[in-house]
mmCIF entry with sequence, helices, sheets and N, C-alpha, C, O atoms, coordinates in Angstrom:
data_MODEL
# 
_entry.id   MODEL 
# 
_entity.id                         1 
_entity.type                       polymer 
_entity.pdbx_number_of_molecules   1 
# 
_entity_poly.entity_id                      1 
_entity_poly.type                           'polypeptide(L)' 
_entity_poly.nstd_linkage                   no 
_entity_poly.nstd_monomer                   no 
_entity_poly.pdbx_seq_one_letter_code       
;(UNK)(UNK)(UNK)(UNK)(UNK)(UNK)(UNK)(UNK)(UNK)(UNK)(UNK)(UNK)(UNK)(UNK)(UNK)(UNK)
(UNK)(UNK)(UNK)(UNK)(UNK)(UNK)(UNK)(UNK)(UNK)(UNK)(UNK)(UNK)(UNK)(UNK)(UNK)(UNK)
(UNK)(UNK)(UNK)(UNK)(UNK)(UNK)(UNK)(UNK)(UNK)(UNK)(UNK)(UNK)(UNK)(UNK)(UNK)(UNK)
(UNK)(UNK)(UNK)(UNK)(UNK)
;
_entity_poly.pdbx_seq_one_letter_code_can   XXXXXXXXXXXXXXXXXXXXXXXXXXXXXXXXXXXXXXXXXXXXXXXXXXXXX 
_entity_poly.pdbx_strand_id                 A 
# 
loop_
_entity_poly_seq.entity_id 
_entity_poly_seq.num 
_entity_poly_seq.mon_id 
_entity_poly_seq.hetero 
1 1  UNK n 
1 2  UNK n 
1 3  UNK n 
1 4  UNK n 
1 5  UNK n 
1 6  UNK n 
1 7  UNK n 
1 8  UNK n 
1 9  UNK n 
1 10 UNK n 
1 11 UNK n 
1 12 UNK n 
1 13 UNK n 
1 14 UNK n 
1 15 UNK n 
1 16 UNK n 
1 17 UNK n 
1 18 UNK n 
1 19 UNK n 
1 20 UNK n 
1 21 UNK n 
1 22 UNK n 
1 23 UNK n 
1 24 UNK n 
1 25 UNK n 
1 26 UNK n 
1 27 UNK n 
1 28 UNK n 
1 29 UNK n 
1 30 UNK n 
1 31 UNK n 
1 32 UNK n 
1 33 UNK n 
1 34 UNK n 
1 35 UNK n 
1 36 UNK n 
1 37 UNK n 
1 38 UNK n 
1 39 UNK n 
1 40 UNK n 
1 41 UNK n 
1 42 UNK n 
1 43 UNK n 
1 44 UNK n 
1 45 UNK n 
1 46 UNK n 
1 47 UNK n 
1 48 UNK n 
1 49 UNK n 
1 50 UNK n 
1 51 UNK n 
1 52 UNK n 
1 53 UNK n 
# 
_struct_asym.id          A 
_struct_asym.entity_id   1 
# 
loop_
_struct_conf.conf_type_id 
_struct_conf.id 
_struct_conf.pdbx_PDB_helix_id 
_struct_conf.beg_label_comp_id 
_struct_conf.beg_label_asym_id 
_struct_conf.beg_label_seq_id 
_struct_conf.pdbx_beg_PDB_ins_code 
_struct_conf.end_label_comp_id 
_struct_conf.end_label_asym_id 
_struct_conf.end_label_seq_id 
_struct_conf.pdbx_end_PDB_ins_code 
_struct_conf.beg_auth_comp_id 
_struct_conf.beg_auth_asym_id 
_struct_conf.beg_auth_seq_id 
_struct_conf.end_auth_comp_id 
_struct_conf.end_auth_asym_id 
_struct_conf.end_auth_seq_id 
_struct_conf.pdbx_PDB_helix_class 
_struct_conf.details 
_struct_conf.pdbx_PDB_helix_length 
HELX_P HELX_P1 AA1 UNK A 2  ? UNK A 4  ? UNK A 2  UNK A 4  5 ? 3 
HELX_P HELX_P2 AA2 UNK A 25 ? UNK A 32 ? UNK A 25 UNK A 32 1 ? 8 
HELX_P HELX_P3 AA3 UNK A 39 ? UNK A 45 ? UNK A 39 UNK A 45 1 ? 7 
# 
_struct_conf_type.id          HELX_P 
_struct_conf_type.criteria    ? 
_struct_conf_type.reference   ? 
# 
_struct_sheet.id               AA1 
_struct_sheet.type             ? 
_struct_sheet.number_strands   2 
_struct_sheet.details          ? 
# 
_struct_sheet_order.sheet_id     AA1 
_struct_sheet_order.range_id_1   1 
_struct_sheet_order.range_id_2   2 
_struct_sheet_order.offset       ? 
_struct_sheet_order.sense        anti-parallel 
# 
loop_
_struct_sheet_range.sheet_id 
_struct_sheet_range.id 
_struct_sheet_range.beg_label_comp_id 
_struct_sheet_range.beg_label_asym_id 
_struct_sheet_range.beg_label_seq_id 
_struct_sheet_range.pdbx_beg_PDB_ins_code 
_struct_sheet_range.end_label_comp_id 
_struct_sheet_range.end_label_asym_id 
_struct_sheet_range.end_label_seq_id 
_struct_sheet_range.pdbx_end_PDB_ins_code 
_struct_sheet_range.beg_auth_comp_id 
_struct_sheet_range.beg_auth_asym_id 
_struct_sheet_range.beg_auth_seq_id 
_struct_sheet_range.end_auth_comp_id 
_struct_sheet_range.end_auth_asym_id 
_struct_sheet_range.end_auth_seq_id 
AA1 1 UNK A 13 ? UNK A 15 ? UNK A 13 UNK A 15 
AA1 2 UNK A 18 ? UNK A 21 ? UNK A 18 UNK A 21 
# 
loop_
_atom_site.group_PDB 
_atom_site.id 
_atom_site.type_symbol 
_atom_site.label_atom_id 
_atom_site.label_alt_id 
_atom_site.label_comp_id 
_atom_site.label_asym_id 
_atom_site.label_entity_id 
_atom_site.label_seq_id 
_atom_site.pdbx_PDB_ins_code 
_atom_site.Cartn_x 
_atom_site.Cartn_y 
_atom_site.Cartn_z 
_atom_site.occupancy 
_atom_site.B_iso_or_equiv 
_atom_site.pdbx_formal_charge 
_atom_site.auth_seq_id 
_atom_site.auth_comp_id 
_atom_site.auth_asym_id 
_atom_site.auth_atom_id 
_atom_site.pdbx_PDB_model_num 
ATOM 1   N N  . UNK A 1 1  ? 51.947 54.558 72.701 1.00 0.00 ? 1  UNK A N  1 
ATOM 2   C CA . UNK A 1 1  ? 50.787 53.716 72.506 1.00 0.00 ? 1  UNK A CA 1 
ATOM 3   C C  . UNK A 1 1  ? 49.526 54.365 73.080 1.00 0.00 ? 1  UNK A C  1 
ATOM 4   O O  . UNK A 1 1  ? 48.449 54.075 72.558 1.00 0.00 ? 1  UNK A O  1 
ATOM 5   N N  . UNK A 1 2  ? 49.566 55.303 74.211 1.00 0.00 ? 2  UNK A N  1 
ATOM 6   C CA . UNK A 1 2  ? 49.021 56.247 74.606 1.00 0.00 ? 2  UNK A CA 1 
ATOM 7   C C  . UNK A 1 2  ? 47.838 56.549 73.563 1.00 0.00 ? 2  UNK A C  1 
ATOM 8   O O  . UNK A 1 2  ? 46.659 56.221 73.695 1.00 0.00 ? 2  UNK A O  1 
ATOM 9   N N  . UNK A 1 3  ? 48.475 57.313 72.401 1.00 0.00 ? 3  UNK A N  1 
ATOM 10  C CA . UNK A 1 3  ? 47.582 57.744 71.629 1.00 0.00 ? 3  UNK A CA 1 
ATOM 11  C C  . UNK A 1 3  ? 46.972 57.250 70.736 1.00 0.00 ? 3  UNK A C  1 
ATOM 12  O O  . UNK A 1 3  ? 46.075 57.772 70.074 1.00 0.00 ? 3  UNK A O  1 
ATOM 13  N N  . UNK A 1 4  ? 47.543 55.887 70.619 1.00 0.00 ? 4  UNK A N  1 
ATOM 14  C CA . UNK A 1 4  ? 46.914 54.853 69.951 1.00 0.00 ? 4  UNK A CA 1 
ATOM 15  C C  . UNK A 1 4  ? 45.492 54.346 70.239 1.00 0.00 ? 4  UNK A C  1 
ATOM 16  O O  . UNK A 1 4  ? 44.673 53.940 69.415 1.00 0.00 ? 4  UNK A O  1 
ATOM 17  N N  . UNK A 1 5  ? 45.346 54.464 71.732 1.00 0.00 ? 5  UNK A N  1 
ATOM 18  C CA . UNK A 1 5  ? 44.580 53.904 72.134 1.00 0.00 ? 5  UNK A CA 1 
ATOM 19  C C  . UNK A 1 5  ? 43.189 55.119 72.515 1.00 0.00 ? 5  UNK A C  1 
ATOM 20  O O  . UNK A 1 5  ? 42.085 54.924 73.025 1.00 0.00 ? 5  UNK A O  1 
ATOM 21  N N  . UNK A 1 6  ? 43.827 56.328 72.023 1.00 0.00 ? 6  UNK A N  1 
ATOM 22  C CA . UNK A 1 6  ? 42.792 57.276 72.492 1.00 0.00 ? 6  UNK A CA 1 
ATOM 23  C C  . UNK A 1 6  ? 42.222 57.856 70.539 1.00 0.00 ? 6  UNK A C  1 
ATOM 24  O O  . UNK A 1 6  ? 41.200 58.542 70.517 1.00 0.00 ? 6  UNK A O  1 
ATOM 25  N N  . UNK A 1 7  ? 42.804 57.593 69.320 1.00 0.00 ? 7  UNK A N  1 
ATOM 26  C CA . UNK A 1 7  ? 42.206 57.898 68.023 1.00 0.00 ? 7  UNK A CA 1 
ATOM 27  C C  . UNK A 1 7  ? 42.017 56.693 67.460 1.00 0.00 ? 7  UNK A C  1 
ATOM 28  O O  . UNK A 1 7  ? 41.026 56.411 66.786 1.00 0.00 ? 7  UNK A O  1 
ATOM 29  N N  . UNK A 1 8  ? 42.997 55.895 67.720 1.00 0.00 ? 8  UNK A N  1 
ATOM 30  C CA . UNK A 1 8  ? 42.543 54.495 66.600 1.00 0.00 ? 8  UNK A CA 1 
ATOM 31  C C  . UNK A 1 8  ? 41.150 53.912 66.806 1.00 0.00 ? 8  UNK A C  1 
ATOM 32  O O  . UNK A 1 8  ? 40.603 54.108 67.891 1.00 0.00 ? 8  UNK A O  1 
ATOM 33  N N  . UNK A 1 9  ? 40.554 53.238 65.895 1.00 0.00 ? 9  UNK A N  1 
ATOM 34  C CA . UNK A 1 9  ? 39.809 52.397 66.025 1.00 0.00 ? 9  UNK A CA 1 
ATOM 35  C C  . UNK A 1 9  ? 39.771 51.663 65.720 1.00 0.00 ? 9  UNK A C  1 
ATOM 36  O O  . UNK A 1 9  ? 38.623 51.221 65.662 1.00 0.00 ? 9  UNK A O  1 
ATOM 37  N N  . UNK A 1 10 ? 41.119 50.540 65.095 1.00 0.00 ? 10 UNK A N  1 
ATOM 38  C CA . UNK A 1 10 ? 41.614 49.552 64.940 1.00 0.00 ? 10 UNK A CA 1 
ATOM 39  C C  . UNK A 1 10 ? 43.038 49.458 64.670 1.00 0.00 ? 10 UNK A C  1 
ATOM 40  O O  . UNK A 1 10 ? 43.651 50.173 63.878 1.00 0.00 ? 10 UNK A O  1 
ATOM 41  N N  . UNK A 1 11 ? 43.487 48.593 65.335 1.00 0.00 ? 11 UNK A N  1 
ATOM 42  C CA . UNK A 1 11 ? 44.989 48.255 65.567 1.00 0.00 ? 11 UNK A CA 1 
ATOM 43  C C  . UNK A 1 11 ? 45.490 47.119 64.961 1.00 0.00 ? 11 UNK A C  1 
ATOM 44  O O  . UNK A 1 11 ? 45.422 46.050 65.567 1.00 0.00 ? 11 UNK A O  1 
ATOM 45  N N  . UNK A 1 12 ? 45.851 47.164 64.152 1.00 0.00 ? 12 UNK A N  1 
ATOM 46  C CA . UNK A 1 12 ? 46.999 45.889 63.628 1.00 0.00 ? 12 UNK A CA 1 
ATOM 47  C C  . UNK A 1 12 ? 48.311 45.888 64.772 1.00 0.00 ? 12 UNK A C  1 
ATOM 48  O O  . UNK A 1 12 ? 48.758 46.880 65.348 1.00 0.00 ? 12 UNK A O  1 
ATOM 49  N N  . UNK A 1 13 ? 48.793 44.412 64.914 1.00 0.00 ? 13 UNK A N  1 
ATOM 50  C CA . UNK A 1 13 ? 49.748 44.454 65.429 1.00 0.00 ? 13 UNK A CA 1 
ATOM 51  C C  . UNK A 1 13 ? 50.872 43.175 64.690 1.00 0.00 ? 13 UNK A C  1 
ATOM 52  O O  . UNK A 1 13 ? 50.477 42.012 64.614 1.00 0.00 ? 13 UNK A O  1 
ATOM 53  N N  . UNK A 1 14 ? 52.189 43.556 64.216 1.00 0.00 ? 14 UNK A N  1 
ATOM 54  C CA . UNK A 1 14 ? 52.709 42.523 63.104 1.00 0.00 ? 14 UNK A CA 1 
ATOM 55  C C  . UNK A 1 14 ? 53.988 42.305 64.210 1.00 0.00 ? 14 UNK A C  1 
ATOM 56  O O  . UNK A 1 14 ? 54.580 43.142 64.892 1.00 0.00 ? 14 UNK A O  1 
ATOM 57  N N  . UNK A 1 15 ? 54.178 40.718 64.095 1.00 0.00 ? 15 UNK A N  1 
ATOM 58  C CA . UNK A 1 15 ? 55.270 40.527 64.528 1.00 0.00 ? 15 UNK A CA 1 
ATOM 59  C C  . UNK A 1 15 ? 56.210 39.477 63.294 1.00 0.00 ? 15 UNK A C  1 
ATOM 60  O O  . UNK A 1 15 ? 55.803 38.557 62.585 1.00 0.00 ? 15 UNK A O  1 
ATOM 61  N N  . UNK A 1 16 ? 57.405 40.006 63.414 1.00 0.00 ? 16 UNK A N  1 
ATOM 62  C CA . UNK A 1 16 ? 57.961 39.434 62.216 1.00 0.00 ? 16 UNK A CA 1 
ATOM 63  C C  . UNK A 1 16 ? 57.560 39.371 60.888 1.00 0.00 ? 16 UNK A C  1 
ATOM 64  O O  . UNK A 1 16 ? 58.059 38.587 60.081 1.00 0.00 ? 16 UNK A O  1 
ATOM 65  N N  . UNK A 1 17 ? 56.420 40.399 60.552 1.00 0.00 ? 17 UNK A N  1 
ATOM 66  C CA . UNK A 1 17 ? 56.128 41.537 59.600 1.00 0.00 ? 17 UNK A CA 1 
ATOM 67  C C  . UNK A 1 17 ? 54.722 40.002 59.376 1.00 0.00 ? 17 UNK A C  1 
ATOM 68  O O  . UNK A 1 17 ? 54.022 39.861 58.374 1.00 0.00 ? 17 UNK A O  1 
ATOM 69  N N  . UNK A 1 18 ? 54.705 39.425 60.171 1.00 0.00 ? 18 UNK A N  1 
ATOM 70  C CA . UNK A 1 18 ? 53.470 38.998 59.643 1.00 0.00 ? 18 UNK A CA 1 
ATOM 71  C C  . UNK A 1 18 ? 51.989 39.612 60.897 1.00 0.00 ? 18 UNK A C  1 
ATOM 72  O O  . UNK A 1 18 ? 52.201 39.688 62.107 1.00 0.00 ? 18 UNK A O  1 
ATOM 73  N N  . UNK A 1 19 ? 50.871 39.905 60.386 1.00 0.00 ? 19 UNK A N  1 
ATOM 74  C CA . UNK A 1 19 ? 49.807 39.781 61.169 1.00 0.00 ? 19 UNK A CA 1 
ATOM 75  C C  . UNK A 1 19 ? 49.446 39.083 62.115 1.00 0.00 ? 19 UNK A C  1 
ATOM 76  O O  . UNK A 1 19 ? 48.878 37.994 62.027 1.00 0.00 ? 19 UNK A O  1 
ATOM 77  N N  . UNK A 1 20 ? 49.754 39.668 63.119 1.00 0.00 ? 20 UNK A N  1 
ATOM 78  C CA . UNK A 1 20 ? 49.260 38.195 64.567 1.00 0.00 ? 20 UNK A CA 1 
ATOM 79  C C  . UNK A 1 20 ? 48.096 38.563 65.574 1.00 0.00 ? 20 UNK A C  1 
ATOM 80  O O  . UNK A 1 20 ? 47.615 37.756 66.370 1.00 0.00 ? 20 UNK A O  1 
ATOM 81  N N  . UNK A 1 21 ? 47.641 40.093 65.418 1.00 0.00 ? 21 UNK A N  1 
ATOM 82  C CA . UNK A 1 21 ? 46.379 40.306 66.533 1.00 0.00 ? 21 UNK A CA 1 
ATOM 83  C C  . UNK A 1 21 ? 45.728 42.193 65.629 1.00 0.00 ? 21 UNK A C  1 
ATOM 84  O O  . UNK A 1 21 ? 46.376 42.963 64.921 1.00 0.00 ? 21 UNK A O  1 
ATOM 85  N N  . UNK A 1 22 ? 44.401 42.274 66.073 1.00 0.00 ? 22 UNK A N  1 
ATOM 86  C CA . UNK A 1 22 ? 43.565 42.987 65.185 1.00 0.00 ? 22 UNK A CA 1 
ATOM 87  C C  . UNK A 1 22 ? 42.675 43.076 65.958 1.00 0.00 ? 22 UNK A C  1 
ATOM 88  O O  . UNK A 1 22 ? 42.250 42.051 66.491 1.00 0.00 ? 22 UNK A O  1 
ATOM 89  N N  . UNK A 1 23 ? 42.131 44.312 66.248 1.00 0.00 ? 23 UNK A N  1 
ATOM 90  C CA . UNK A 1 23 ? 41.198 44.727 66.917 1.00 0.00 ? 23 UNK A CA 1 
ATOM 91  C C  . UNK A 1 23 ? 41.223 45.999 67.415 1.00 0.00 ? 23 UNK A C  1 
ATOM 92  O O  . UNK A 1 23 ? 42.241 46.691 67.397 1.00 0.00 ? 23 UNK A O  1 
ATOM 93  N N  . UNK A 1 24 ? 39.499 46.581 68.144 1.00 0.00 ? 24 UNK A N  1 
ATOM 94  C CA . UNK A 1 24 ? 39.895 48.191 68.789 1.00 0.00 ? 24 UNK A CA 1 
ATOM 95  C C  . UNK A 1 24 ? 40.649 47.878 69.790 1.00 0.00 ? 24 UNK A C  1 
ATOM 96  O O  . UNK A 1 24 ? 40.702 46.819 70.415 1.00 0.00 ? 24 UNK A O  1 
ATOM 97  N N  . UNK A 1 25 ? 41.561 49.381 69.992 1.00 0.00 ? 25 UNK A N  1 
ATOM 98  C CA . UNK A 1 25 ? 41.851 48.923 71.566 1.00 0.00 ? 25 UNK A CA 1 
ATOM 99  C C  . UNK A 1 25 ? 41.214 48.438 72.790 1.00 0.00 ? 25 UNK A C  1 
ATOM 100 O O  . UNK A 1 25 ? 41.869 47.761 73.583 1.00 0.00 ? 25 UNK A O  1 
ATOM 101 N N  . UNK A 1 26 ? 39.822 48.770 73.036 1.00 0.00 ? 26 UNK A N  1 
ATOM 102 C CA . UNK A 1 26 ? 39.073 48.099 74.008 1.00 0.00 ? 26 UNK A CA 1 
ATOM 103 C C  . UNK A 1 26 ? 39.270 46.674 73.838 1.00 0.00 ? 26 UNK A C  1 
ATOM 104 O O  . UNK A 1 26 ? 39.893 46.183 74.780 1.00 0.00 ? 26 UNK A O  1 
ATOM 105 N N  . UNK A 1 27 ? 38.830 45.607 72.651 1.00 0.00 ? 27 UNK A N  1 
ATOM 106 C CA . UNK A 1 27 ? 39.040 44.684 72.355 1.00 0.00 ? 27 UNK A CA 1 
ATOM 107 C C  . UNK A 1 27 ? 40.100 43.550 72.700 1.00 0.00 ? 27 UNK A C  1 
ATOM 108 O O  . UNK A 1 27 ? 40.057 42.406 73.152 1.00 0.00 ? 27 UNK A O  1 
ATOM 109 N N  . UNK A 1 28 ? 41.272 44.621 72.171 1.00 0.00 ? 28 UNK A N  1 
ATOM 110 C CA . UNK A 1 28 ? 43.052 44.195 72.436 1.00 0.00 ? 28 UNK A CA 1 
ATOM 111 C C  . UNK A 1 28 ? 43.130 44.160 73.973 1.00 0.00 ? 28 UNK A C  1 
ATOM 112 O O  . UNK A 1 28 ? 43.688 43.245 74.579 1.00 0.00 ? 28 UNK A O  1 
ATOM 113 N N  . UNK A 1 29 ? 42.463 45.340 74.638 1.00 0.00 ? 29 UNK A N  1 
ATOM 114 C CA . UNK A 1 29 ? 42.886 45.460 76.032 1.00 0.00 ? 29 UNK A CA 1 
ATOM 115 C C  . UNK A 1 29 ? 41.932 44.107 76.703 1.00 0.00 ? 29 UNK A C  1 
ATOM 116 O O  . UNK A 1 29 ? 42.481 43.405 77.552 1.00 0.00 ? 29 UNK A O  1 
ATOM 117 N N  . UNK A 1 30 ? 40.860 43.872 76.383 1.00 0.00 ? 30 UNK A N  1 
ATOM 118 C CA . UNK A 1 30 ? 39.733 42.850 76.992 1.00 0.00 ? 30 UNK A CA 1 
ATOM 119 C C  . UNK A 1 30 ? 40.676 41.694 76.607 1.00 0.00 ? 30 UNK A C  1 
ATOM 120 O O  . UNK A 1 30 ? 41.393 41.190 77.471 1.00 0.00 ? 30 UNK A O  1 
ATOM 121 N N  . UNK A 1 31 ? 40.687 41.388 75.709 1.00 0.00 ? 31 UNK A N  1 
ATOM 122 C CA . UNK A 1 31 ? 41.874 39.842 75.453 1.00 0.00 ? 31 UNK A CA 1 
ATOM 123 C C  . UNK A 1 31 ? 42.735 39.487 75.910 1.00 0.00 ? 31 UNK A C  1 
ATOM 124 O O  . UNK A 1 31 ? 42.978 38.345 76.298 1.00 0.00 ? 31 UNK A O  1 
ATOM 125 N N  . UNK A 1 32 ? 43.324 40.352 75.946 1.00 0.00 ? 32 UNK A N  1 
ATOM 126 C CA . UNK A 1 32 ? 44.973 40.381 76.713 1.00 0.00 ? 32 UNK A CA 1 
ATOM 127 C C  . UNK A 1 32 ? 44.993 40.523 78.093 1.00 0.00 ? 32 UNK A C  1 
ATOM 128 O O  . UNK A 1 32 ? 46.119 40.232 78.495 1.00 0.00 ? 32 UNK A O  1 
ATOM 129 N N  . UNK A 1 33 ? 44.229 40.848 79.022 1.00 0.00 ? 33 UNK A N  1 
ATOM 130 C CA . UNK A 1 33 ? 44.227 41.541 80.144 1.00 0.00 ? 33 UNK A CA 1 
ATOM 131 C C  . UNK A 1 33 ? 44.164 42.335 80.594 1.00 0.00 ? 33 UNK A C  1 
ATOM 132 O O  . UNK A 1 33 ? 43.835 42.435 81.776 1.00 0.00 ? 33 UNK A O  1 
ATOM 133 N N  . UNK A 1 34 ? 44.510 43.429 79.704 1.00 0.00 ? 34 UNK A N  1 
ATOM 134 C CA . UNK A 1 34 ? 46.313 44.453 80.033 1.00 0.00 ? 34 UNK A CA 1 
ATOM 135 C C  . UNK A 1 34 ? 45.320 46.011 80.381 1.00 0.00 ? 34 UNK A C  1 
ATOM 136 O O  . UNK A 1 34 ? 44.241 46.271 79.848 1.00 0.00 ? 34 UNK A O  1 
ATOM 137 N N  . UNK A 1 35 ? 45.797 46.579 81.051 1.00 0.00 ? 35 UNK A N  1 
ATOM 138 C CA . UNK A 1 35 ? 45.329 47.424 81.263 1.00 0.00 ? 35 UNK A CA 1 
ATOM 139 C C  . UNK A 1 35 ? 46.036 48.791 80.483 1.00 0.00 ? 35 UNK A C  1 
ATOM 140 O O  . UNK A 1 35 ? 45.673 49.964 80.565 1.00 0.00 ? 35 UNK A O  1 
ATOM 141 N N  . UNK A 1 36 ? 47.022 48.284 79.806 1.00 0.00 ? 36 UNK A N  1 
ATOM 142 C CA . UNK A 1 36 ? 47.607 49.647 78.487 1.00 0.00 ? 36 UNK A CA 1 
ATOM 143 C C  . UNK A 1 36 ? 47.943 48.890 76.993 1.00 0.00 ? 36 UNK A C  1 
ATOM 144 O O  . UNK A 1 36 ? 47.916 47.660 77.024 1.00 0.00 ? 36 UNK A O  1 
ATOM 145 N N  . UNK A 1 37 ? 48.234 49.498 75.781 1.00 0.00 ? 37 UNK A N  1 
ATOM 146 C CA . UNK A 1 37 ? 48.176 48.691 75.260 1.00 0.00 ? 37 UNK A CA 1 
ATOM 147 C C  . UNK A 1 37 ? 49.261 48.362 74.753 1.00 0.00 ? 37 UNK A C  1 
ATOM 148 O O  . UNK A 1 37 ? 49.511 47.717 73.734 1.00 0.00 ? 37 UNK A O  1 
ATOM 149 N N  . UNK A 1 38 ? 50.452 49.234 76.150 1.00 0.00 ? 38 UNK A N  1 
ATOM 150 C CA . UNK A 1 38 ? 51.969 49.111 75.938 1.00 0.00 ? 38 UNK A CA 1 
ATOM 151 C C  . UNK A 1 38 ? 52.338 47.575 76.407 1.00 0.00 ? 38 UNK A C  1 
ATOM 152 O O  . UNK A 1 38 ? 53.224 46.914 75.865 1.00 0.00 ? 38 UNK A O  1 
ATOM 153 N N  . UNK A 1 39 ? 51.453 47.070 77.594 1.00 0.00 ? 39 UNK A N  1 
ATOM 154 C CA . UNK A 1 39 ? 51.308 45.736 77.985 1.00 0.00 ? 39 UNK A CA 1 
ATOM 155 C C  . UNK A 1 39 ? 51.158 44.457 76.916 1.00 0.00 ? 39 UNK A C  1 
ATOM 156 O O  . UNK A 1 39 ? 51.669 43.341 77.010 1.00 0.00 ? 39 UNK A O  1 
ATOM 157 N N  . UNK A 1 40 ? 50.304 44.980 75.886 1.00 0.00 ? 40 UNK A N  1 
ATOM 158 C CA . UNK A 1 40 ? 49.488 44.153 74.827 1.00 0.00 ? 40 UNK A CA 1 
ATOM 159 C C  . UNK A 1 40 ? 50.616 44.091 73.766 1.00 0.00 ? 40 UNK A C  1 
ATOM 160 O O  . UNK A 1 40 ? 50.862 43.157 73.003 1.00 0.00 ? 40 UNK A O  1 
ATOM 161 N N  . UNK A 1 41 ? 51.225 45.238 73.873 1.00 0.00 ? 41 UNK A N  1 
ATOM 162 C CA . UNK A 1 41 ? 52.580 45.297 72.775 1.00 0.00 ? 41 UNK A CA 1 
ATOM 163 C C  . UNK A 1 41 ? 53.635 44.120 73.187 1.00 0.00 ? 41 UNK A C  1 
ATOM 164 O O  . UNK A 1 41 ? 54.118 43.166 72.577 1.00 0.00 ? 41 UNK A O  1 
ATOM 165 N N  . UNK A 1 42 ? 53.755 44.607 74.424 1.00 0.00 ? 42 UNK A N  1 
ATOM 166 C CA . UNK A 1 42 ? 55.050 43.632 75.139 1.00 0.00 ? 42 UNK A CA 1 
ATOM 167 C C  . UNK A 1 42 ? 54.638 42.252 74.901 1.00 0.00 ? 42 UNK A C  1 
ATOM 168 O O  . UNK A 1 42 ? 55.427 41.559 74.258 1.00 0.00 ? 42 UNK A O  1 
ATOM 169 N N  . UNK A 1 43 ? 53.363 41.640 75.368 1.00 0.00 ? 43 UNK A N  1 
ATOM 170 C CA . UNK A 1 43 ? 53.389 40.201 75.067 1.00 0.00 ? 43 UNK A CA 1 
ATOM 171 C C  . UNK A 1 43 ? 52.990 40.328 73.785 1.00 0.00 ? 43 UNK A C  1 
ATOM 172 O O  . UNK A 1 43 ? 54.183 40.201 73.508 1.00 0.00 ? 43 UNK A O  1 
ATOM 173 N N  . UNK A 1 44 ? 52.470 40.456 72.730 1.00 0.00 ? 44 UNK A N  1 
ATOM 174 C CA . UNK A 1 44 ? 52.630 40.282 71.240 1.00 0.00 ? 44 UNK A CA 1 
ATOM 175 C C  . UNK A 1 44 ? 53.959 40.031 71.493 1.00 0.00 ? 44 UNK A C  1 
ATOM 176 O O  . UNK A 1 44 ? 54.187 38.917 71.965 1.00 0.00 ? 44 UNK A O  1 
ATOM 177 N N  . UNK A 1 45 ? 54.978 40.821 71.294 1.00 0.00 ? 45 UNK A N  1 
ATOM 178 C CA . UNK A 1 45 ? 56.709 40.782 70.984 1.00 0.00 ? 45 UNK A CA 1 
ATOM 179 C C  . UNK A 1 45 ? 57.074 39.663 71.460 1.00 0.00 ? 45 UNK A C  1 
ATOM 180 O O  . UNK A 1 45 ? 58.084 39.116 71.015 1.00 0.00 ? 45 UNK A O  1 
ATOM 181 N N  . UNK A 1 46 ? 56.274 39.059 72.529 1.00 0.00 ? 46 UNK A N  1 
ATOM 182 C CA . UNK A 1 46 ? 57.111 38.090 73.471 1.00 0.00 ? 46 UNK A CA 1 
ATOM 183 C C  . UNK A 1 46 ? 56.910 36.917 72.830 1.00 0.00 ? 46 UNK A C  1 
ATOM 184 O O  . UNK A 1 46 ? 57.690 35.976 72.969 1.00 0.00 ? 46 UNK A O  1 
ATOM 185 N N  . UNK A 1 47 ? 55.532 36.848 71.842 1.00 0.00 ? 47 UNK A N  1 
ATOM 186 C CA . UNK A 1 47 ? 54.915 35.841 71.178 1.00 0.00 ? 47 UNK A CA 1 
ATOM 187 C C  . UNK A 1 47 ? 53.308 35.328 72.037 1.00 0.00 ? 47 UNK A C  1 
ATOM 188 O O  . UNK A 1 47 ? 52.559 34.414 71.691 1.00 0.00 ? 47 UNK A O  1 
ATOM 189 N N  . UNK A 1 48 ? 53.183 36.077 72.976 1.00 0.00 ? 48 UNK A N  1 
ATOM 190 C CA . UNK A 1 48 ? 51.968 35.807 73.758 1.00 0.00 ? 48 UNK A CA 1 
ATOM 191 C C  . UNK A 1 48 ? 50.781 36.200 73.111 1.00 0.00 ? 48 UNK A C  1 
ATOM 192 O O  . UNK A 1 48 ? 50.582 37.413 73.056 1.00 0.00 ? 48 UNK A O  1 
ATOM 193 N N  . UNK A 1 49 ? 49.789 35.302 72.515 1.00 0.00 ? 49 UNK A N  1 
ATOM 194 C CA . UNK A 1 49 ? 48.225 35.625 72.121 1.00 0.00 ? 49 UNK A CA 1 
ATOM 195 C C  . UNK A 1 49 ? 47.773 35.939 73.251 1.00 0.00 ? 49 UNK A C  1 
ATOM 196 O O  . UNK A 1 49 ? 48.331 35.885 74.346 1.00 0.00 ? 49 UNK A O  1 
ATOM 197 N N  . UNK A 1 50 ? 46.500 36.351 72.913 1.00 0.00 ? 50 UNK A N  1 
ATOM 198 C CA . UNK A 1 50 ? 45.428 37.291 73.862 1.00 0.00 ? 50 UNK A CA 1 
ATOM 199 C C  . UNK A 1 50 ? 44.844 36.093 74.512 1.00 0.00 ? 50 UNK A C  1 
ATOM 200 O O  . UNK A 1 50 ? 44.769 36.099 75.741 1.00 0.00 ? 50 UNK A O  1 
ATOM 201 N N  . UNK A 1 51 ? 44.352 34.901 73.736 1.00 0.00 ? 51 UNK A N  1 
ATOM 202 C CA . UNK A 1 51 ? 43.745 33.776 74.284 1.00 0.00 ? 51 UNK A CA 1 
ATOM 203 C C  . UNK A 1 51 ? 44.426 33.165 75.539 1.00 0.00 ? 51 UNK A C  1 
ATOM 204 O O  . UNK A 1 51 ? 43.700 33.013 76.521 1.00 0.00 ? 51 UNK A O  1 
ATOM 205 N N  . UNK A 1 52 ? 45.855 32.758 75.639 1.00 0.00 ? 52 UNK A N  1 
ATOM 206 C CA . UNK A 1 52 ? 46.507 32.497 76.465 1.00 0.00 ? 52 UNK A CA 1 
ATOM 207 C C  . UNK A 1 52 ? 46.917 33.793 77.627 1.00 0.00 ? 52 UNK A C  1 
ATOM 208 O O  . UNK A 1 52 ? 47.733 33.652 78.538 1.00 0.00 ? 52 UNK A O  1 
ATOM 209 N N  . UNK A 1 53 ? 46.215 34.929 77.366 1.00 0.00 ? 53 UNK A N  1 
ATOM 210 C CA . UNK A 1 53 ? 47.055 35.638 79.053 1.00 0.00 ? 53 UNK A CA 1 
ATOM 211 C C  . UNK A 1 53 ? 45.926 35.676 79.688 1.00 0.00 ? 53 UNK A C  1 
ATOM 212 O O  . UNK A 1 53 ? 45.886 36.068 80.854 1.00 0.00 ? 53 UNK A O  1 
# 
């Protein structure tokens, strides 16, 4: 995710092949908390929105 976060400039993230969060990584990381965006991965999976962490 590393490098995700150092070329992308926008991230889809699908859980259960549907669309659940969208944004740059700065964005993803500001929402979520998270200070990687291996963090931001883990709660997506867990079912955690950005609004709630």
């Amino acid at each position: 995710m590393r490098e995700v976060e150092l070329i992308c400039d926008d991230v889809l993230l699908l859980r259960r092949g549907k669309l659940v969060e969208r944004g740059s990584p700065v964005d993803l990381l500001k929402r979520f908390g998270r200070k990687t965006l291996d963090d931001v991965f883990l709660d997506v999976a867990r079912g955690q929105n950005g609004e709630a962490a």
